[in-house]
C-alpha positions as CSV (number, residue, x, y, z in Angstrom):
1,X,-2.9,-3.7,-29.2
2,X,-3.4,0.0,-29.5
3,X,-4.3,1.9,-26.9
4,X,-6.6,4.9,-27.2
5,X,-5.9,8.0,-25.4
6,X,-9.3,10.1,-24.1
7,X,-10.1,13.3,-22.9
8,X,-13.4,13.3,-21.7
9,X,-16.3,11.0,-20.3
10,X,-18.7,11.4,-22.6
11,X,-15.9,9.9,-25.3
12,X,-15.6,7.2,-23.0
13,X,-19.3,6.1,-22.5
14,X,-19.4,6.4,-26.5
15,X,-17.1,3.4,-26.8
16,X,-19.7,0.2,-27.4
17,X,-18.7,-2.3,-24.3
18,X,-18.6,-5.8,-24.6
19,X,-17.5,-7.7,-21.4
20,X,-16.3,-6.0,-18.2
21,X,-14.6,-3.1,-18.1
22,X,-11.6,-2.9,-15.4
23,X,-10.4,0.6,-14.0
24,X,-6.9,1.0,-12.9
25,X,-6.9,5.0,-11.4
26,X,-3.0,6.4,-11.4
27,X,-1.7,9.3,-10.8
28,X,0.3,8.9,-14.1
29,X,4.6,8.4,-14.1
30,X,3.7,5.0,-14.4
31,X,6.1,2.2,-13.4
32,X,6.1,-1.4,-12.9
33,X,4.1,-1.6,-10.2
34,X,1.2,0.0,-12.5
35,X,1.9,-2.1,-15.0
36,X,1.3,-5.4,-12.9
37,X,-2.1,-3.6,-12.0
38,X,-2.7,-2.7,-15.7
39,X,-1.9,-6.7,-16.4
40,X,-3.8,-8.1,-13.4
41,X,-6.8,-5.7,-15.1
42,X,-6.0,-7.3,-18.5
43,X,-6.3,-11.0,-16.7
44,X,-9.7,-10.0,-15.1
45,X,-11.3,-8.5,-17.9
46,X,-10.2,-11.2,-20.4
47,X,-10.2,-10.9,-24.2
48,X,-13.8,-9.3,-24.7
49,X,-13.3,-7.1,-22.1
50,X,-11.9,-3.3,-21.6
51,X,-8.5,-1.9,-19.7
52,X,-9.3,1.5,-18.9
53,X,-6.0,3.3,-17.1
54,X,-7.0,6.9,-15.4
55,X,-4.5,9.1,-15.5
56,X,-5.1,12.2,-13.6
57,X,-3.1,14.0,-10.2
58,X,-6.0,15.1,-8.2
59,X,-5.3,18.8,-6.5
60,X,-7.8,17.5,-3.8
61,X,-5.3,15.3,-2.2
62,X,-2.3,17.3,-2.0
63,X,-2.3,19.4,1.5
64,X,-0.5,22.7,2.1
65,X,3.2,22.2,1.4
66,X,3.0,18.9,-0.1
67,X,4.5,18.0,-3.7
68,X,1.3,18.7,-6.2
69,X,3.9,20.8,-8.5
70,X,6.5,18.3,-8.0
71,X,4.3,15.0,-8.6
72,X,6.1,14.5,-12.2
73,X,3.7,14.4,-15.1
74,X,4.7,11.9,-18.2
75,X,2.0,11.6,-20.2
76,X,3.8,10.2,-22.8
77,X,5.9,7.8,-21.1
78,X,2.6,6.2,-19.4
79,X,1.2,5.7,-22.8
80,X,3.8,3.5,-23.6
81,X,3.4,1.8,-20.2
82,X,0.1,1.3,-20.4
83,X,0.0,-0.2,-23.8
84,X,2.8,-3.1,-23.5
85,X,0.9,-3.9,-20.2
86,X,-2.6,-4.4,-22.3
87,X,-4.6,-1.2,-21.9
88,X,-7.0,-0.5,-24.0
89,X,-7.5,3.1,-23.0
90,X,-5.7,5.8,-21.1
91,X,-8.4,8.3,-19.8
92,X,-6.2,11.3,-18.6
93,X,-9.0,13.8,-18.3
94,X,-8.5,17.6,-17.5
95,X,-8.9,19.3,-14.1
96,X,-12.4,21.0,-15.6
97,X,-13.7,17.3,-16.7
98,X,-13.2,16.1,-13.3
99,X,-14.6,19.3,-11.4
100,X,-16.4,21.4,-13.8
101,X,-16.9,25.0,-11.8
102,X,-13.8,24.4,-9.8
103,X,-13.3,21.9,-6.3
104,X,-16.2,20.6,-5.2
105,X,-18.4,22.0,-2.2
106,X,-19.4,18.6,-1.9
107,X,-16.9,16.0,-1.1
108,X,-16.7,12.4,0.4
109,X,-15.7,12.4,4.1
110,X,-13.5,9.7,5.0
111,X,-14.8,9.5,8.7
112,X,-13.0,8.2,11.4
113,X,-10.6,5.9,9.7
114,X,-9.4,8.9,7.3
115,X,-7.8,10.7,10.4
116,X,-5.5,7.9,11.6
117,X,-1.7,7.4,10.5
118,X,-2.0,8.9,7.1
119,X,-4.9,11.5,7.8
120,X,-3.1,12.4,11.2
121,X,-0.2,13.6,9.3
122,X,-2.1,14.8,6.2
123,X,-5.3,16.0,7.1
124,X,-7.6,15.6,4.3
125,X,-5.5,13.8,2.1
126,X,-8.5,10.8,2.3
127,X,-11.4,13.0,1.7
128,X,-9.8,14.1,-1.8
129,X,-9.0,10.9,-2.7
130,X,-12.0,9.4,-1.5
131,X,-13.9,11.9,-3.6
132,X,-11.9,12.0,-7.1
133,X,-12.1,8.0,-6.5
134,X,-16.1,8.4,-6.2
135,X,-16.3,10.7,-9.0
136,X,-13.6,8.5,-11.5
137,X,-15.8,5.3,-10.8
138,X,-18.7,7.4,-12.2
139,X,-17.3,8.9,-14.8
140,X,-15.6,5.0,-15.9
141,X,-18.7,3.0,-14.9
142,X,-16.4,-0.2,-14.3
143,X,-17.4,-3.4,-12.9
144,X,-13.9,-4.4,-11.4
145,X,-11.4,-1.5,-10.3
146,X,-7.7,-2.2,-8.9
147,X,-5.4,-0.7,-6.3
148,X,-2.3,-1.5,-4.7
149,X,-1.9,-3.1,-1.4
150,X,0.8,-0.4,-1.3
151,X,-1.5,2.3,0.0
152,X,-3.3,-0.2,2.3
153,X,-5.0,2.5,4.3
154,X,-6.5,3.9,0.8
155,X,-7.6,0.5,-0.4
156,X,-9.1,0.0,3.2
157,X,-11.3,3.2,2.9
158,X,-11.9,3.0,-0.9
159,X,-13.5,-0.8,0.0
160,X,-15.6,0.9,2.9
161,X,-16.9,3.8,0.7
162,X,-17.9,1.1,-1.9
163,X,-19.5,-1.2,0.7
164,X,-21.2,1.9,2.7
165,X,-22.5,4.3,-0.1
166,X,-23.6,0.9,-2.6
167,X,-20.7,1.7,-5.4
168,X,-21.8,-0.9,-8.0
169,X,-18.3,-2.2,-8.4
170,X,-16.1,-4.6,-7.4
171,X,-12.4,-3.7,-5.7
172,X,-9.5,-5.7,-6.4
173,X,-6.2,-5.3,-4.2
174,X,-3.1,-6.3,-5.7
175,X,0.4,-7.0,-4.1
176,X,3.1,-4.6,-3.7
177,X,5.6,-4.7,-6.1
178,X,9.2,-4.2,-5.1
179,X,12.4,-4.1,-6.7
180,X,15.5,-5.9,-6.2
181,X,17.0,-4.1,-3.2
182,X,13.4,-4.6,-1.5
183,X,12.3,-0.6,-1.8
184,X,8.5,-0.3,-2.7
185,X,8.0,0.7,-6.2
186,X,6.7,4.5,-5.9
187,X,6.6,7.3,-8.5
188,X,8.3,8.9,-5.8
189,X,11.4,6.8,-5.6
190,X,12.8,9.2,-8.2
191,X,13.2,12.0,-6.1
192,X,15.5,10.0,-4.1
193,X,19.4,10.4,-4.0
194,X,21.7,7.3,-3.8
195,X,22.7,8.5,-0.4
196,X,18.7,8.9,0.2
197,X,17.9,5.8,-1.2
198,X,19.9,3.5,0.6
199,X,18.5,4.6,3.9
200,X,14.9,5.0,2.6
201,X,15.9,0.6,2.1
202,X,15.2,1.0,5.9
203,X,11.7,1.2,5.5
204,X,11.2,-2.3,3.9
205,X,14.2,-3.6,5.8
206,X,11.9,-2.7,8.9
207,X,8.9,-4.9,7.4
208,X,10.9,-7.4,6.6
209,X,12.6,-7.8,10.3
210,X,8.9,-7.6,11.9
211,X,7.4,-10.4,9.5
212,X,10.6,-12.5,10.0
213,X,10.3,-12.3,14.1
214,X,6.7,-13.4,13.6
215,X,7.5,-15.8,11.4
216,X,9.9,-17.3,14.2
217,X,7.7,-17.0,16.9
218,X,5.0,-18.8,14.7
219,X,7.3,-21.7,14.3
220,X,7.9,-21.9,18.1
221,X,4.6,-21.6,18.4
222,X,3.7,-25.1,16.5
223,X,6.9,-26.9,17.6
224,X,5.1,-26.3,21.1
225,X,2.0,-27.7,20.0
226,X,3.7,-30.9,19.1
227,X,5.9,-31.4,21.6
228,X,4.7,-32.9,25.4
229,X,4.4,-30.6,28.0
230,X,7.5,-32.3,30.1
231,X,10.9,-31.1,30.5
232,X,12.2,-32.1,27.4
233,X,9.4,-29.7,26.2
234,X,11.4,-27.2,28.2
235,X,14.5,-28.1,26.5
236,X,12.9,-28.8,23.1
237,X,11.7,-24.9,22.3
238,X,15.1,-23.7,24.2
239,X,17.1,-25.5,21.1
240,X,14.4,-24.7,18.7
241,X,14.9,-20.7,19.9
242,X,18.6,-21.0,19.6
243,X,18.9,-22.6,16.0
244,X,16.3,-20.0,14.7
245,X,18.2,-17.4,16.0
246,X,21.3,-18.3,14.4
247,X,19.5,-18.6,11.2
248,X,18.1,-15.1,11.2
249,X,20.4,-13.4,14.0
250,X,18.5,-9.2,12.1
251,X,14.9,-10.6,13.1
252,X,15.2,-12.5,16.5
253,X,18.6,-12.1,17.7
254,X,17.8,-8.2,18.0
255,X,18.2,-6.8,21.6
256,X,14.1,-7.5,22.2
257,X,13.2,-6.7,25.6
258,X,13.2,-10.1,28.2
259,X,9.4,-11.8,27.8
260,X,8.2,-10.0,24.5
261,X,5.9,-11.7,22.5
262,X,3.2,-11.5,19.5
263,X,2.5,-8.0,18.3
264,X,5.1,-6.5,20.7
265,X,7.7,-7.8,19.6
266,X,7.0,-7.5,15.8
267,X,6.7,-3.8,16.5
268,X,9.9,-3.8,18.4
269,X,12.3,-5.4,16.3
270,X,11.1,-3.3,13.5
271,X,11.6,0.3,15.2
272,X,15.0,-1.2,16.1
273,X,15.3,-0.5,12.6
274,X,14.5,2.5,11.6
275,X,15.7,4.1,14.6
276,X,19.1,2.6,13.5
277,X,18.1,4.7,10.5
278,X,17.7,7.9,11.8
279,X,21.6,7.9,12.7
280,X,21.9,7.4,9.0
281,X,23.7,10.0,6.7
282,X,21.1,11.8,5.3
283,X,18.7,10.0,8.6
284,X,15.3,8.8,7.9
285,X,12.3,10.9,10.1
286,X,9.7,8.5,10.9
287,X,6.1,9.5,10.8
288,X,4.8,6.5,12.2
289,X,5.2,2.5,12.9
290,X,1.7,0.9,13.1
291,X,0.6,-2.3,13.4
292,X,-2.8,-1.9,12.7
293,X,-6.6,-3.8,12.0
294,X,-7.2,-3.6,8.5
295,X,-10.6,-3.2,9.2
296,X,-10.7,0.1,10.6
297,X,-6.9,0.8,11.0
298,X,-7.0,0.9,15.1
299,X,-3.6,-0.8,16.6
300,X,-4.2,-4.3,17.5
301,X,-3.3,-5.5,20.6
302,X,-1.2,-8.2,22.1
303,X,-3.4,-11.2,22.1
304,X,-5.3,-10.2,18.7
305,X,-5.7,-12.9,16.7
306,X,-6.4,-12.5,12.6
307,X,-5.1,-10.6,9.9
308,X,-2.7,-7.4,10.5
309,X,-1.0,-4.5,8.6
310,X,2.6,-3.6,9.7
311,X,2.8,0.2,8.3
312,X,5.5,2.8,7.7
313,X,5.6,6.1,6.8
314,X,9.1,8.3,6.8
315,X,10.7,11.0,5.6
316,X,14.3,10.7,3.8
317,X,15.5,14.3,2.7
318,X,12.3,15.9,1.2
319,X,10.7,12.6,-0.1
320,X,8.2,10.9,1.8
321,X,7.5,7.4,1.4
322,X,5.4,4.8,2.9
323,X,5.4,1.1,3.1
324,X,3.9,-1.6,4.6
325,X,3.3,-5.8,4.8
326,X,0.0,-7.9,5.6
327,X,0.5,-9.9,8.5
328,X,-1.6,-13.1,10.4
329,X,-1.8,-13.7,13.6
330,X,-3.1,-17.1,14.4
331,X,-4.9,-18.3,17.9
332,X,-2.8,-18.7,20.9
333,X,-2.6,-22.5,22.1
């Protein structure tokens, strides 16, 4: 397959169409974790239908101070990217395709949701990319566009805007992609130093420390269920707490306050974390740890019940990065 690079939207609406047309929007210096996008586009669209790959960094959604002459551009490289993953085009349109006359007076407002966590610490960040988002989906006319469960906060607001202002399309969220050492893939992972890097790991390491003390607490949790409410029941969930603890002495046998439970305790064990990582050399500077409603990205509280977003954002030297897992909180018994 050869993929065909294009300039402007009136040479993409010239293409005949046959099938659906999936949209993957990027920001360009592609990696992996575009690629499984650009593939999981390829799977959706199937044989008859079209891969379209946006390539394009949107001024909009770059505040005062932030990295818009940094964000590195690699046209070429993406290209290559793009094709082995099964694109069939790369649009990578110009600044004056996308707003002809300069930014737009108009723009999407990302209400409410846009100003929590993210917004709060980049105000306006999600009215920019709510609005480049609104104006690539018109200008690719798709009937299936993908985004990673990376920027869950984005995805969140992209599926509102859709559902609110009737966007004809359909949005597909698709898992994180990580690499070996558990960092989320990011374009910006390359700014990172190997002293940077290995305490930006505290990030995921954070995730991972929160799901793994829910994960233990959901296990006591059916053992209970199962087991009479006697004194052996008593004694039953005291082994039960001991052998898990052995087995995963980062996640449960962290110094957790006496009597925390549920969402409490998944937040603690994972700021036990990263505050371990701000006494790092070069330290990590959290922005924030949420555990969050993906619905409208409000904390949950302690006897929520349904599905969850654990969230980080940090700073590690002049890189930011964010990160986060889906969690599920079943019913209490």
């Amino acid at each position: 397959m050869t993929t065909t690079l294009l300039r402007t939207a009136d040479e993409l609406h010239a293409r005949v169409r046959h099938g659906r047309r999936a949209v993957v929007m990027t920001m360009g210096a592609l990696h992996e974790g575009h690629a499984t996008l650009i593939r999981t586009a390829r799977e959706i669209a199937g044989a008859e239908g079209e891969v379209v790959v946006t390539v394009f960094v949107n001024p909009l959604q770059f505040g005062r101070g932030e990295d818009l002459d940094r964000y590195p551009r690699t046209l070429d490289a993406d290209l290559k990217i793009a094709e082995a993953a099964g694109a069939d085009v790369v649009f990578a349109p110009s600044a004056d395709e996308v707003y002809p006359g300069g930014e737009p007076q108009v723009r999407i407002s990302a209400g409410p949701m846009g100003e929590r966590l993210e917004g709060a610490f980049r105000p306006g960040h999600f009215d920019g990319m709510l609005t480049v988002v609104g104006k690539l989906l018109h200008l690719t006319r798709p009937d299936v566009a993908l985004y990673g469960q990376k920027d869950a906060q984005q995805l969140a607001l992209i599926r509102r805007m859709v559902r609110d202002l009737n966007f004809g399309v359909e949005i597909v969220g698709v898992p994180t992609v990580r690499e070996d050492d558990g960092l989320a893939l990011s374009s910006r992972n390359r700014f990172l130093a190997a002293d940077e890097r290995r305490t930006a790991l505290a990030l995921s390491q954070a995730l991972f420390a929160g799901r793994d003390r829910h994960a233990a607490q959901e296990a006591l949790r059916a053992r209970a269920r199962e087991v009479p409410a006697t004194r052996a029941r008593a004694e039953a969930l005291s082994a039960i707490g001991e052998s898990r603890a052995a087995a995963d002495a980062h996640a449960v046998a962290k110094a957790t306050p006496a009597g925390t439970s549920g969402p409490a305790a998944v937040r603690c064990v994972a700021r036990l974390v990263l505050e371990e990582a701000t006494r790092l050399q070069p330290p990590l500077a959290l922005d924030y740890l949420a555990l969050v409603d993906p619905s409208d990205f409000t904390e949950i509280p302690d006897d929520f019940t349904g599905e969850a977003v654990l969230a980080v954002a940090a700073r590690v030297g002049s890189t930011r990065l964010i990160d986060n897992i889906p969690l599920t909180f079943g019913a209490a018994s």
